[in-house]
C-alpha positions in Angstrom: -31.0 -91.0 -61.3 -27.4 -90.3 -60.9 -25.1 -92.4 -62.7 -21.5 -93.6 -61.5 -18.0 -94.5 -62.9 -17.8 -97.7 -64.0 -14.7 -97.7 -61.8 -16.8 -96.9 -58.7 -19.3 -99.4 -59.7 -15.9 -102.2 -60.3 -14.6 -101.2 -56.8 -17.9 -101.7 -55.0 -18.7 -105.4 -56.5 -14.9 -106.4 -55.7 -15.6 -105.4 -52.3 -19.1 -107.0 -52.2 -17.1 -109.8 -53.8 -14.8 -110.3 -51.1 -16.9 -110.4 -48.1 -19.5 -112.5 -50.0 -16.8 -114.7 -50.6 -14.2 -117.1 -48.3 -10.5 -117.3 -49.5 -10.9 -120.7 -51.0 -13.9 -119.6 -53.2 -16.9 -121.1 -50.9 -20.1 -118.8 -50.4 -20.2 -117.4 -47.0 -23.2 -119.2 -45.1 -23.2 -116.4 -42.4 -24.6 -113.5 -44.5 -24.4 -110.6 -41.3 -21.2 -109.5 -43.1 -22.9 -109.2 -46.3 -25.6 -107.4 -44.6 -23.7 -104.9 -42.4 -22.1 -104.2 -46.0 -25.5 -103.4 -47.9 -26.5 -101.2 -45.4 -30.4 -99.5 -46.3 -29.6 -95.6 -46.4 -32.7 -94.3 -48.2 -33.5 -90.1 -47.6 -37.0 -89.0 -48.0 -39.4 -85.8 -48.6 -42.8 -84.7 -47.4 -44.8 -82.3 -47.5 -45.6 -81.3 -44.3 -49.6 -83.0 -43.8 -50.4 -85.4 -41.3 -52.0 -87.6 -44.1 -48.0 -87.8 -45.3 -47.3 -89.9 -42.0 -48.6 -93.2 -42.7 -47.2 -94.4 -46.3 -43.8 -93.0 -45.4 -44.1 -94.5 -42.9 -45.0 -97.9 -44.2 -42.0 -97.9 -46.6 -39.3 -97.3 -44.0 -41.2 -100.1 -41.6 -40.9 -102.4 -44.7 -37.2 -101.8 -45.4 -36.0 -102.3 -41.4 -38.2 -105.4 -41.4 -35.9 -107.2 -44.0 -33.5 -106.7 -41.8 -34.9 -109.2 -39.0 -36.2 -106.4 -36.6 -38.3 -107.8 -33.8 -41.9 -106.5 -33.3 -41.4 -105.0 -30.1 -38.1 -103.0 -31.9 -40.3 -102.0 -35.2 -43.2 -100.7 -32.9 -40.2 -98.6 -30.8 -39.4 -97.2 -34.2 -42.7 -96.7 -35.4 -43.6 -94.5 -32.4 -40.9 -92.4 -32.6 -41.2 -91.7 -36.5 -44.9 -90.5 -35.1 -43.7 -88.4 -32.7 -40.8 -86.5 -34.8 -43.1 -87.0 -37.9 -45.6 -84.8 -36.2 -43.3 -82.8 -34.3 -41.7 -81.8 -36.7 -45.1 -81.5 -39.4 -47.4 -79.3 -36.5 -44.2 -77.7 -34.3 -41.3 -77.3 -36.6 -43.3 -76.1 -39.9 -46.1 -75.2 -37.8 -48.8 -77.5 -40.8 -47.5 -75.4 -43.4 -48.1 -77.3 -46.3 -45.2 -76.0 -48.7 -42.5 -76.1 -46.0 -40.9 -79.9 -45.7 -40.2 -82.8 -43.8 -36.6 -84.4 -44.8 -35.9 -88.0 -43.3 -32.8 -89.9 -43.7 -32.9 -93.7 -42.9 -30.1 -96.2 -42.3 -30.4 -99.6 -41.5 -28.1 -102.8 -41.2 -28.8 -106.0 -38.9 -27.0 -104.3 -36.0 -28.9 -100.7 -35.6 -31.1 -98.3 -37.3 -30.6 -94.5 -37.4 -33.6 -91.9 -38.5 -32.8 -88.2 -38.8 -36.2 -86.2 -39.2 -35.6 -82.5 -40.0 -37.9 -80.0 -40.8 -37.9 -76.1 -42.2 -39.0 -74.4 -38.8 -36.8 -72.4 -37.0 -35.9 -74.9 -34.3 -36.3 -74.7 -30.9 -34.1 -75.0 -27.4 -33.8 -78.7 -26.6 -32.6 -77.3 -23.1 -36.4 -76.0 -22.5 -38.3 -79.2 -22.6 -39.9 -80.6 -19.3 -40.0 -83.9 -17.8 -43.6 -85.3 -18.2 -43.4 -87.2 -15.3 -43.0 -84.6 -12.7 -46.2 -84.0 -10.9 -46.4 -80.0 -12.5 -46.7 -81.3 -15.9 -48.4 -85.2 -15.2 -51.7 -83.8 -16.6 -50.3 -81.8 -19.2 -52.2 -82.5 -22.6 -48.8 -82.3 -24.4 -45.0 -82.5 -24.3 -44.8 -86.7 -24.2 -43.1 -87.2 -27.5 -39.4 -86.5 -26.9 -39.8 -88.4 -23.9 -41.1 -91.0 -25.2 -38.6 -91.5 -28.2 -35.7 -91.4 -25.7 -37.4 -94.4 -23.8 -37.7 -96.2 -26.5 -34.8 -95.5 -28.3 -30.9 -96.4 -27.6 -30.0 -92.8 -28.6 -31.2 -89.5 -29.2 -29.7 -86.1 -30.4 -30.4 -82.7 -32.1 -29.0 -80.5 -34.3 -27.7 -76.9 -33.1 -30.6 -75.2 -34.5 -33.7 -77.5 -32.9 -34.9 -78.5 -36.2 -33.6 -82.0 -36.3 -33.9 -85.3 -34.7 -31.7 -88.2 -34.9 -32.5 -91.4 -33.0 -30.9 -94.9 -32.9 -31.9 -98.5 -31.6 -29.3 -100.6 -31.4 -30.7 -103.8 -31.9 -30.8 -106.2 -28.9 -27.0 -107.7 -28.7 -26.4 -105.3 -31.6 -22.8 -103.2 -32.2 -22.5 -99.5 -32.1 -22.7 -97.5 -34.8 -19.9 -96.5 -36.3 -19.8 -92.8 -37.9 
């Protein structure tokens, strides 16, 4: 547990304070601002087993929830965690055991944003195929990328190959703002 300044901890209440609150003292009864301020940014670590999917899994679904995510939006998230999770748990670290899965998580009410990286050495982003084409329609393999990017907003990787970063902006949702 890392501990803070109390002067960090002062400056972040006054500022919690002042969206929470109007001018004139009254609650706010629109809590989006609130929320947008408490954005969920939780990081994660597994070891790189299929049987690790599922609870992580679980825990992130249960946090974007709260944050009044539709069911067709949480199952769009929950197939792409599969697909990176496993990507990155069979291709990236190649079901190594000791090498790990890192996932970052943020969420507010407007978008979510989950960055799986693993240890592997990456690959070429430039080298993947279109499963649609009829060379590849009976391919057993080689859906999962595409499939994130239909169901996602957006979708980028790292310079190396060894990390994904998808967003779903949430339906009349803002942009993210880095």
């Amino acid at each position: 547990m890392t501990h803070r300044k109390p002067t960090v901890i002062f400056k972040k209440c006054f500022a919690f304070s002042r969206i929470l609150y109007r001018g004139n003292g009254q609650v706010r009864r629109d809590m989006s601002q609130v929320l947008s301020y408490t954005t969920g940014e939780q990081k994660y670590e597994i070891s790189s087993r299929l049987e690790s999917i599922y609870p992580l899994e679980q825990e992130v679904l249960e946090v974007i929830t709260s944050f009044g995510y539709s069911d067709d939006e949480i199952f769009g998230i929950r197939l792409a965690m599969d697909e990176a999770l496993i990507n990155a748990i069979l291709h990236g670290n190649r079901g190594q055991e000791y090498k790990r899965v890192f996932v970052a998580l943020q969420v507010n009410p407007e978008w979510v944003e989950i960055s799986v990286r693993d240890e592997g050495d990456g690959f070429d982003v430039n080298s993947l195929f279109d499963p649609t084409t009829e060379e590849h329609l009976h391919d057993p393999h080689g859906r999962g990328i595409f499939l994130i990017r239909e169901f996602m907003s957006e979708v980028t990787f790292n310079e190396v190959g060894n990390q994904i970063t998808f967003l779903l902006r949430k339906a009349g949702g803002a942009s993210r703002v880095a």
